[in-house]
N, C-alpha and C positions, 0 to 999 in steps of 0.2 A: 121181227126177231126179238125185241125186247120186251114183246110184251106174252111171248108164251112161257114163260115163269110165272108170272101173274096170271095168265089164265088156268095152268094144271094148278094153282094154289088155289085158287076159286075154286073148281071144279073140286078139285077134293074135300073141300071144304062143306059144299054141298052136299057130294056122296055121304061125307061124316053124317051128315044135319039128318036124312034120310035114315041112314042106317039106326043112328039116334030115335028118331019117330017112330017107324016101325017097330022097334023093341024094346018100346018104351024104357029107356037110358035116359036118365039127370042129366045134362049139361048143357052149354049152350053155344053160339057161334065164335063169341070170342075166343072160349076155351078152344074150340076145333080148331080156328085159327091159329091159334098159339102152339097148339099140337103135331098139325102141320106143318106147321112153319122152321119148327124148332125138334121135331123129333117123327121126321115121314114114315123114316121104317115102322116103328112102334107102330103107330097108326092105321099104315096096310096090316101089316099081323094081325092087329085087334079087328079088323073090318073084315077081313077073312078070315076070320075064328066066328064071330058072327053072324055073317052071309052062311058060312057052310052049320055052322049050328055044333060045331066040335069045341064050344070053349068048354074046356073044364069043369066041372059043375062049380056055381057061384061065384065063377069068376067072368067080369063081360066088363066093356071098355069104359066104365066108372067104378071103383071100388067107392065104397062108404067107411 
């Protein structure tokens, strides 16, 4: 019981790392951590914008 927090943190975390490679995104674990951790909604939005390939033009889950 205490420890399924810590495992959806993981696991999303990975998903992040994933979605990051694949579409070729800047960033790194820590950050996804901290992202996760600290602000989940934003997160699922930006990873389902995308997976589905609807982000807006020039916009994907690292601005510069």
């Amino acid at each position: 019981m205490y420890t399924i927090p810590i495992a959806n943190i993981i696991s999303l975390v990975i998903i992040r790392g994933k979605i990051r490679e694949q579409r070729g995104i800047a960033g790194s674990t820590i950050n996804d951590l901290m992202l996760v951790s600290f602000c989940t909604l934003c997160t699922l939005v930006q990873e389902a914008q995308e997976v589905q390939g609807s982000a807006p033009a020039g916009v994907s889950m690292v601005r510069e």
